[in-house]
C-alpha positions as CSV (number, residue, x, y, z in Angstrom):
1,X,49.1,-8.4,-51.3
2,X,51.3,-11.3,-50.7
3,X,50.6,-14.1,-48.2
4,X,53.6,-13.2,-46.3
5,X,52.6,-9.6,-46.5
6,X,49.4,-11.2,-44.9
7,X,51.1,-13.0,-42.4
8,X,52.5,-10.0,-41.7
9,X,50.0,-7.7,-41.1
10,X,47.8,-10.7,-39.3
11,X,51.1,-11.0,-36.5
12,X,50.7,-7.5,-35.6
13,X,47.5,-7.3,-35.3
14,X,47.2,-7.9,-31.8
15,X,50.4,-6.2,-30.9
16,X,48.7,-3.0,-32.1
17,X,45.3,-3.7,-30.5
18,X,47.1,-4.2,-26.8
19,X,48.9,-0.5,-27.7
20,X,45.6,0.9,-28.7
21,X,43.8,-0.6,-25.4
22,X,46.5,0.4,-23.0
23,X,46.3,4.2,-24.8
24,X,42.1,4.3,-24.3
25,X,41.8,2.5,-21.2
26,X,45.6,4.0,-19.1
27,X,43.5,3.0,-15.8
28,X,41.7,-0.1,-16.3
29,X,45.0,-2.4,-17.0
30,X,43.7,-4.8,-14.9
31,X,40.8,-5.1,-16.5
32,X,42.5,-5.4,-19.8
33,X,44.5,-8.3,-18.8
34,X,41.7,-9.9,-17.5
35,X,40.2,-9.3,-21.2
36,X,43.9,-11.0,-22.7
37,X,43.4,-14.0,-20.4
38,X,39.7,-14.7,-21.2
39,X,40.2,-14.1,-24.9
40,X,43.0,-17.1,-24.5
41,X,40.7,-19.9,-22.8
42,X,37.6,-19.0,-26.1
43,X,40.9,-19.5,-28.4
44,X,41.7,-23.0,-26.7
45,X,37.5,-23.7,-26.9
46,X,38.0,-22.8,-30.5
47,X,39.8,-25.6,-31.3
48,X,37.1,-28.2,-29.9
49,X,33.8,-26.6,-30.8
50,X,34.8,-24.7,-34.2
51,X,37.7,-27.3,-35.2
52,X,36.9,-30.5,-34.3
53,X,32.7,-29.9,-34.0
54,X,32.6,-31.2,-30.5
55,X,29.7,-28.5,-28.3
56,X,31.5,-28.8,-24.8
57,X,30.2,-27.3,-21.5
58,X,33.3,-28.5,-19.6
59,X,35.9,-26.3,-20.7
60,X,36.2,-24.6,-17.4
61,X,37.6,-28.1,-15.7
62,X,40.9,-27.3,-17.8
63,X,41.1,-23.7,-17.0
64,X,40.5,-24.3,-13.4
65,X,43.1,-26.8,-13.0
66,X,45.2,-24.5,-14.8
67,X,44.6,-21.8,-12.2
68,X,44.9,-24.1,-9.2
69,X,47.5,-25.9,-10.2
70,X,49.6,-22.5,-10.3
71,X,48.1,-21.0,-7.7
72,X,49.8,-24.5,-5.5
73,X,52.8,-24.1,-7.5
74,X,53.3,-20.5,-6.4
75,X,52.7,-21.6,-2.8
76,X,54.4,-24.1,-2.2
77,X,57.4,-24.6,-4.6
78,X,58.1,-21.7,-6.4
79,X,56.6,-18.1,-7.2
80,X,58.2,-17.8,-10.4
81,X,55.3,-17.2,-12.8
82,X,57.4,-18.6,-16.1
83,X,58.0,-21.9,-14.5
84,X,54.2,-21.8,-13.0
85,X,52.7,-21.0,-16.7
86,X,54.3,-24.3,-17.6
87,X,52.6,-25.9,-14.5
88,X,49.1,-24.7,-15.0
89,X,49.7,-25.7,-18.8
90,X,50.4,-29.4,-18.3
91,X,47.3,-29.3,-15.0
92,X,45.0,-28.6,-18.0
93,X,46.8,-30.7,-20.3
94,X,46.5,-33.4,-18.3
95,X,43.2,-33.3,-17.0
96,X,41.9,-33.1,-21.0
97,X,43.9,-36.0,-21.8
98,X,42.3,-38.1,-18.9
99,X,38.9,-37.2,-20.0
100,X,39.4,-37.0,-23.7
101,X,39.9,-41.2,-23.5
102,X,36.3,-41.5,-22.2
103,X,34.9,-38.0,-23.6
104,X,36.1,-39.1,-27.2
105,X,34.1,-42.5,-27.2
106,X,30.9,-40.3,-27.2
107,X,28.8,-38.4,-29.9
108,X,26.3,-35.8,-29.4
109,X,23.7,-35.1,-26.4
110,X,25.9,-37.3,-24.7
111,X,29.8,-36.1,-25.1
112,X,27.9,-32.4,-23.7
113,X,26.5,-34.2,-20.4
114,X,29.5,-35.9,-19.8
115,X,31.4,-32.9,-20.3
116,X,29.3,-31.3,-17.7
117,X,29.5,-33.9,-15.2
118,X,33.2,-34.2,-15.9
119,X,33.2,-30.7,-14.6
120,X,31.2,-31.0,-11.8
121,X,33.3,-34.1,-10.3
122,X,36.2,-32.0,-10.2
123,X,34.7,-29.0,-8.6
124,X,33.1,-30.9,-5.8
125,X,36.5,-33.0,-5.8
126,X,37.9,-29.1,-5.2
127,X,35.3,-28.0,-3.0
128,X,35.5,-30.5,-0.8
129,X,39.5,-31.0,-0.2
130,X,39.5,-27.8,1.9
131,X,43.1,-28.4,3.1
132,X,44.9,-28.8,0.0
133,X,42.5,-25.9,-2.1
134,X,40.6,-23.8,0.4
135,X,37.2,-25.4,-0.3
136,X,34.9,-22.4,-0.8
137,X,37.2,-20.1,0.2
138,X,39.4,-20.5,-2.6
139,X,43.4,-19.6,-2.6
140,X,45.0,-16.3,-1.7
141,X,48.2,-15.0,-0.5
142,X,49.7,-15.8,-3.5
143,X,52.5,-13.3,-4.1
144,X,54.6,-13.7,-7.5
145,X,58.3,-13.1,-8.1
146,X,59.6,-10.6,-10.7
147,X,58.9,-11.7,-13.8
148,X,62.1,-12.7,-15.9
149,X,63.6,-11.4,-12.5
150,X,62.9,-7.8,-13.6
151,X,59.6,-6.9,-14.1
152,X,57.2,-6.3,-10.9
153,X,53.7,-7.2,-10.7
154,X,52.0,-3.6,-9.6
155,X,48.3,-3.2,-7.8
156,X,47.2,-1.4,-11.4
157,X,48.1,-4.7,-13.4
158,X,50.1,-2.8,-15.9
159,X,52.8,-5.7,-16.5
160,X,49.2,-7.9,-15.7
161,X,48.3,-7.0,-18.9
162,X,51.6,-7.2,-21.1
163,X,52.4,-10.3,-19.4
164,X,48.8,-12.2,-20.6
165,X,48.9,-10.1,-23.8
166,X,52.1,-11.2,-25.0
167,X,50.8,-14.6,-23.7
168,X,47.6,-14.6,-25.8
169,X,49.7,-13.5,-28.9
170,X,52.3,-16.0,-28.5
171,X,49.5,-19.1,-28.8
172,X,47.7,-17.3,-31.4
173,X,50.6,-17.3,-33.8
174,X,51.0,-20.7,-32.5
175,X,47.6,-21.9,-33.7
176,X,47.2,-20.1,-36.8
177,X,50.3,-22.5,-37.7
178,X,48.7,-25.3,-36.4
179,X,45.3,-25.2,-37.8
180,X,47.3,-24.4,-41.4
181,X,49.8,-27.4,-41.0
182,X,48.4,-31.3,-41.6
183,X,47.3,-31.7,-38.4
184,X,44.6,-28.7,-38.2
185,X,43.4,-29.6,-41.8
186,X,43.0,-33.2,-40.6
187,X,40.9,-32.0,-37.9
188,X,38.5,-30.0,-40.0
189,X,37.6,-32.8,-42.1
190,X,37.3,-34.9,-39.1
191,X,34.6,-32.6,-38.3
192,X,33.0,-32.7,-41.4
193,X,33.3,-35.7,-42.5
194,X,34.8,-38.3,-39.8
195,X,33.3,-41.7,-41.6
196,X,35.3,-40.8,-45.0
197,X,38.4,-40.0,-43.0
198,X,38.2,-43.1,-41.1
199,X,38.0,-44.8,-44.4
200,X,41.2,-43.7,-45.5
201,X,42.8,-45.2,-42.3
202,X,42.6,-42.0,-40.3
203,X,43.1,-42.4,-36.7
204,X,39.7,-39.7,-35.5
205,X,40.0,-41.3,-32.1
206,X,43.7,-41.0,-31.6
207,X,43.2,-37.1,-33.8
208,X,40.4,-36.1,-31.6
209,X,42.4,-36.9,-28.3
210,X,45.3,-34.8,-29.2
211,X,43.5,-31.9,-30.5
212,X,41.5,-31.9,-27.0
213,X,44.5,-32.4,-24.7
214,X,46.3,-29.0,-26.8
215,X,43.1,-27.3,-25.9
216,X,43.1,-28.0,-22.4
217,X,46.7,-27.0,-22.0
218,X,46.2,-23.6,-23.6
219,X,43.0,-23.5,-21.1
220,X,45.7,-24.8,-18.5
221,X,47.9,-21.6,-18.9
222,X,45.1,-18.9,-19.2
223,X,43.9,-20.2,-15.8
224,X,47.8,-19.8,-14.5
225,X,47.9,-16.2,-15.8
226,X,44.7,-15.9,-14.2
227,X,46.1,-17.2,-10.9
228,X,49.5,-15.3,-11.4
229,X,48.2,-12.1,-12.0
230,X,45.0,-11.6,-10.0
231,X,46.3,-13.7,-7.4
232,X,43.5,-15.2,-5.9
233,X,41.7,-18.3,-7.5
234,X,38.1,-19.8,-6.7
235,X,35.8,-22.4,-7.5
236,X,34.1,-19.8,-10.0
237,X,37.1,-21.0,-12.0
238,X,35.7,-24.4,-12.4
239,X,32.0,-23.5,-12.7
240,X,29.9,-24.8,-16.0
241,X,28.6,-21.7,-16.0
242,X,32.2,-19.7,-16.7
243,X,32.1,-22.9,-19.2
244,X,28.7,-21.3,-20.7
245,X,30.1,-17.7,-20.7
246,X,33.1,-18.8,-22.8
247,X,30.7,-20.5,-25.5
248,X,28.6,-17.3,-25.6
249,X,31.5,-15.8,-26.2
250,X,32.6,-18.1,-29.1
251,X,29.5,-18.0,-30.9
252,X,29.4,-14.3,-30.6
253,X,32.6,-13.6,-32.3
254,X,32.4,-16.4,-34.5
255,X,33.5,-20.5,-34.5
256,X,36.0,-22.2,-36.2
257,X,38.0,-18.3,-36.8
258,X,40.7,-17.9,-34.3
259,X,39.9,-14.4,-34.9
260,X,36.2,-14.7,-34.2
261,X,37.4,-15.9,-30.5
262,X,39.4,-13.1,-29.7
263,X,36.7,-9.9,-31.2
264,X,33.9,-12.2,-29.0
265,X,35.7,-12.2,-25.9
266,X,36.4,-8.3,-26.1
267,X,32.7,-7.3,-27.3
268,X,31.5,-10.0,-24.3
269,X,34.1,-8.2,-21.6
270,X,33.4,-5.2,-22.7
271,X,29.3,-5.7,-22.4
272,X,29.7,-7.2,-18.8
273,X,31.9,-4.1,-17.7
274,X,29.9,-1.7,-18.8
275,X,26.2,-2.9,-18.8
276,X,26.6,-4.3,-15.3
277,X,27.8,-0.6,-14.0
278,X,24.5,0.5,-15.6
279,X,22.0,-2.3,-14.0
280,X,24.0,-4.7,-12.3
281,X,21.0,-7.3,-12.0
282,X,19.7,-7.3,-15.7
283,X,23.4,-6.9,-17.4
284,X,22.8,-10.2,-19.0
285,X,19.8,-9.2,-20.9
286,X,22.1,-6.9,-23.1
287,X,23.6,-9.9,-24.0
288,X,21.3,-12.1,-24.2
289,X,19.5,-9.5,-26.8
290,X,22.9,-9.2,-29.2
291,X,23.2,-13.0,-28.7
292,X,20.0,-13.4,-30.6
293,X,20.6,-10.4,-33.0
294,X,23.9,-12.5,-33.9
295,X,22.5,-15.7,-34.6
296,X,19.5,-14.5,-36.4
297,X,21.5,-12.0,-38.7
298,X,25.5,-13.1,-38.2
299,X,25.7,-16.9,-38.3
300,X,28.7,-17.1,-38.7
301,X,29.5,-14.3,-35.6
302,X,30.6,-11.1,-35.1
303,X,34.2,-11.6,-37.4
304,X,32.1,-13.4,-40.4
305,X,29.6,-10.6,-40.3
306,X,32.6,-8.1,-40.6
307,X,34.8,-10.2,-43.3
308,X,31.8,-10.2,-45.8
309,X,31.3,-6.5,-45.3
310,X,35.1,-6.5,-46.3
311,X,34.7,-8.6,-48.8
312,X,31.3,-7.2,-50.1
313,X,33.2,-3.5,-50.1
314,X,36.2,-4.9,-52.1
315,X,34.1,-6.5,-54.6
316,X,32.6,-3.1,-55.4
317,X,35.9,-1.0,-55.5
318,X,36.8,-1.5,-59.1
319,X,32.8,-0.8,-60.2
């Protein structure tokens, strides 16, 4: 098989997966997109933890002030969701760029705490400006236009979920290309060895930065589909622990993948939905008990585990 014939098949693949969803699950749309949207803030947390090597707990700030500063958008200016995906985008672009310049002087124990306190400051900063965010209370009323003029937003979030599918398919074609092209490979052997690259004259400051701030901006637009399509947004949004929940989720389906993002953000949904119907108190236990299963057995997640069955199955065809 070629590499194009690779590319291919790799481009379709999620195309095909949100056909085969919407054909199992015909009444849980909603839910679906929420899956899509979720799956697109581990991709973006992808790129700093299994990229770069940086552990972050702050991840939520971007994805927060995605969903906020959409959520205004829609209010005030405009309800057009196209224009308001670009909003949230450059809200979590932004705020990962302003951190990143003091996050990025850090190493270790540290760069986690201050992303965690990072967090905090702007959730208290949201809590507390009641008349601009809703405080507690969060915002709601927020009523979209068509999208592309056409397309209705409908109570079962049917074009919810082709709208944040489409979305999530659109950046991950995007970062397959990016973590391919110069720029991704740089980043990889930043993380593995950042004192050789900085010997060659490589910027790892300027590198790190950049690759942070393009994070935070996809984070930026899943919290605006978020916004947009389940039209309410609260401080959850900007908790560390929806910042712990997406690292579960990364380590589940496997860092440093792409592909490992999206399978552990549909095995985590999918866990949550269904183990919480069947004990809604102890849900987390099922998942904290496939957590440990994964780490112990599938270090390298969910996606590793399954590519060296692949593998392991191809290498015994010919035999």
């Amino acid at each position: 098989m070629t590499n194009l014939h690779r590319s291919i098949g790799a481009a379709a693949v999620i195309p095909l997966a949100a056909v085969a969803l919407a054909l199992i699950f015909p009444n849980q749309q909603a839910f679906l997109a929420q899956i899509a949207i979720t799956a697109l803030v581990v991709l973006s947390l992808d790129l700093v933890v299994g990229f770069a090597g940086l552990a972050t707990l702050g991840h939520a700030a971007m994805y927060g002030a995605g969903a906020y500063g959409a959520a205004l958008y829609a209010l005030h200016v405009w309800a057009e969701p196209l224009t308001g995906l670009i909003v949230g985008g450059l809200a979590g672009a932004t705020i990962a760029f302003l951190s990143a310049l003091m996050l990025m002087r850090a190493h270790g124990l540290t760069f986690l705490m201050m992303t965690v306190a990072i967090t905090q400051i702007l959730y208290e900063i949201v809590n507390k400006s009641r008349a601009v965010t809703g405080g507690d209370d969060g915002l709601y009323g927020i009523v979209m236009q068509p999208l592309l003029g056409v397309f209705e937003f409908d109570f079962y979030g049917r074009l919810a979920f082709w709208y944040a599918a489409v979305v999530l398919w659109l950046v991950f074609l995007l970062l397959r290309h990016i973590v391919a092209s110069p720029f991704g490979l740089t980043a990889r052997a930043v993380r593995d060895d950042g004192d050789r690259v900085a010997t060659l004259g490589g910027n790892i400051f300027g590198h790190r930065v950049a690759l942070y701030t393009l994070s935070g901006a996809i984070a930026g637009l899943a919290g605006a589909l978020s916004a947009q399509t389940v039209q309410v947004v609260g401080l959850h949004s900007l908790s560390v622990t929806f910042s712990a929940d997406i690292l579960v989720m990364l380590v589940m389906g496997g860092a440093g993948r792409l592909w490992g993002g999206l399978l552990g953000a549909l095995v985590f949904m999918m866990i949550h939905h269904y183990a919480a119907e069947i004990d809604p108190v102890r849900w987390m236990l099922f998942v904290g008990a496939i957590l440990v299963v994964i780490v112990l057995f599938l270090p390298k997640g969910l996606f590793g585990g399954l590519e060296a069955l692949v593998n392991r199955l191809r290498g015994r065809a010919p035999a």
